[in-house]
VMD Tcl script that draws the C-alpha trace (Angstrom):
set ca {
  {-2.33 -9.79 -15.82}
  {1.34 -8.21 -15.43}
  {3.50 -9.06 -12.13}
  {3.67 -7.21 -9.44}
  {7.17 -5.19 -8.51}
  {7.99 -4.03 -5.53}
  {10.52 -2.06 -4.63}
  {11.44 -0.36 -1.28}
  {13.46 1.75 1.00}
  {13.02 3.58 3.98}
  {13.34 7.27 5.35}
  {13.86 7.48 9.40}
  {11.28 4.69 10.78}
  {9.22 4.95 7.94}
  {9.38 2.30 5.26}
  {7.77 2.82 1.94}
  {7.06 0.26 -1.15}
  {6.84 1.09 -4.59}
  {4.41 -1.21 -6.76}
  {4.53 -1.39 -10.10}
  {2.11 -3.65 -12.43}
  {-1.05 -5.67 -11.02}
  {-2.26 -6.36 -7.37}
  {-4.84 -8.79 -8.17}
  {-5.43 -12.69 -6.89}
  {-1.96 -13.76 -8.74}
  {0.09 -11.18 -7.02}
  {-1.87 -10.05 -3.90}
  {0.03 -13.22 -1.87}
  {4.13 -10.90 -2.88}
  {2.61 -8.04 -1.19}
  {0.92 -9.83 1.77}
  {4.50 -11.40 2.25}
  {6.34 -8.45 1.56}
  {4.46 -6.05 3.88}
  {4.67 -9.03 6.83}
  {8.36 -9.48 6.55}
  {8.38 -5.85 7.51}
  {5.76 -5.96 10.49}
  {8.21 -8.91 11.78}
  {11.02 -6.99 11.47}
  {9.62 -4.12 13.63}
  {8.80 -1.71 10.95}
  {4.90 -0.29 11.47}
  {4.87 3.12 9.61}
  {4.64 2.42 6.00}
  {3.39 3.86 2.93}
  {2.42 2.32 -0.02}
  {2.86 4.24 -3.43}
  {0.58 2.90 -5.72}
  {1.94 5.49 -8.79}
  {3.00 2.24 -11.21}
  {0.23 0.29 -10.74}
  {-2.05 -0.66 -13.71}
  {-4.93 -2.51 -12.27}
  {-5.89 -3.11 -8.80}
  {-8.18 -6.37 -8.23}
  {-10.91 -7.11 -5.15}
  {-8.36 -9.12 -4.23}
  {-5.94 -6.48 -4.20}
  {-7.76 -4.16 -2.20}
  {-8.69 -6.88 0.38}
  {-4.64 -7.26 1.22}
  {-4.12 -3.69 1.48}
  {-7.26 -3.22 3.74}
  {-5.70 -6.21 5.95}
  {-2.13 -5.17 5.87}
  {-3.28 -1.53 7.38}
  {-5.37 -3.09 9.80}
  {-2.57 -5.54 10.71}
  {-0.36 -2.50 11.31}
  {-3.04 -0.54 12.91}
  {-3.65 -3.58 15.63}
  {-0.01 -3.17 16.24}
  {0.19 0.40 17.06}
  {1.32 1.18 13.14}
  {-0.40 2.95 9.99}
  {-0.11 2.04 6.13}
  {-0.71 5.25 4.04}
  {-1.10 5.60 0.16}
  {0.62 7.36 -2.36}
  {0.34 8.53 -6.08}
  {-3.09 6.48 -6.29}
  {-3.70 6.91 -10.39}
  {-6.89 8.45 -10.96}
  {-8.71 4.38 -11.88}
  {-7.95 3.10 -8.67}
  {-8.94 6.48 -7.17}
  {-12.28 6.13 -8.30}
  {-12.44 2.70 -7.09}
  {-11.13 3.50 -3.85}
  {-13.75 6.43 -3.52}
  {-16.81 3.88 -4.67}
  {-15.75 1.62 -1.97}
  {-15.30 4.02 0.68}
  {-11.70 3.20 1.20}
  {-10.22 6.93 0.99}
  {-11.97 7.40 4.13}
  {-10.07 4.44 5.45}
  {-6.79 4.90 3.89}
  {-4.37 8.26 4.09}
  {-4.13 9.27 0.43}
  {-1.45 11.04 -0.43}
  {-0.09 12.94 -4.28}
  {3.66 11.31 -3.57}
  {5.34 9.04 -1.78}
  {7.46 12.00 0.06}
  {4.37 13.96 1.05}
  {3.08 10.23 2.48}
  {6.52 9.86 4.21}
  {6.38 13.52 5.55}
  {2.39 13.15 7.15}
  {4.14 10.85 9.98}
}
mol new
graphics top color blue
foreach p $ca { graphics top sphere $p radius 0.5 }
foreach p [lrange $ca 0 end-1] q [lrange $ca 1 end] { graphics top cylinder $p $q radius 0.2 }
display resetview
């Protein structure tokens, strides 16, 4: 599978990460990382823009569903962003875009806190 990118930034308290590539059993441990170096550092409003990513694994899903309830337990949200249509229908299969914020861009994400 491809790597995972991910870049970020951040817009008043809100921090957002771009992924690009795969979130899938190789890569899901980056993001877990990545999204935990931010909880420790305070940040607990983040959205995740999903626009450049080409697959999305169980394994994938299973570290986003724990890094929004991570952020959730600690008064926090994690949002999504430019899901591609795939994961979309994956997401909707699963249920998930009841549990996850869904949003067409990463700004509209940003601007729903």
């Amino acid at each position: 599978m491809d790597k995972l990118d991910i870049q970020w930034g951040q817009q008043g308290y809100i921090t957002y990460l771009v992924l690009s590539g795969s979130l899938d059993s190789d890569t899901s441990d980056l993001f877990d990382q990545t999204v935990t170096k931010f909880i420790e550092a305070g940040h607990r409003k983040m959205v995740v823009d999903l626009g450049g990513l080409k697959y999305l694994s169980s394994a994938g899903i299973g570290v986003l569903v724990g890094s929004a309830n991570e952020l959730r337990e600690n008064d926090g949200d994690l949002k999504l962003s430019a899901v591609p249509e795939n994961i979309r229908r994956v997401l909707d299969m699963l249920a998930l875009l009841d549990f996850f914020e869904a949003f067409p861009s990463c700004q509209a994400g940003i601007d729903s806190y």
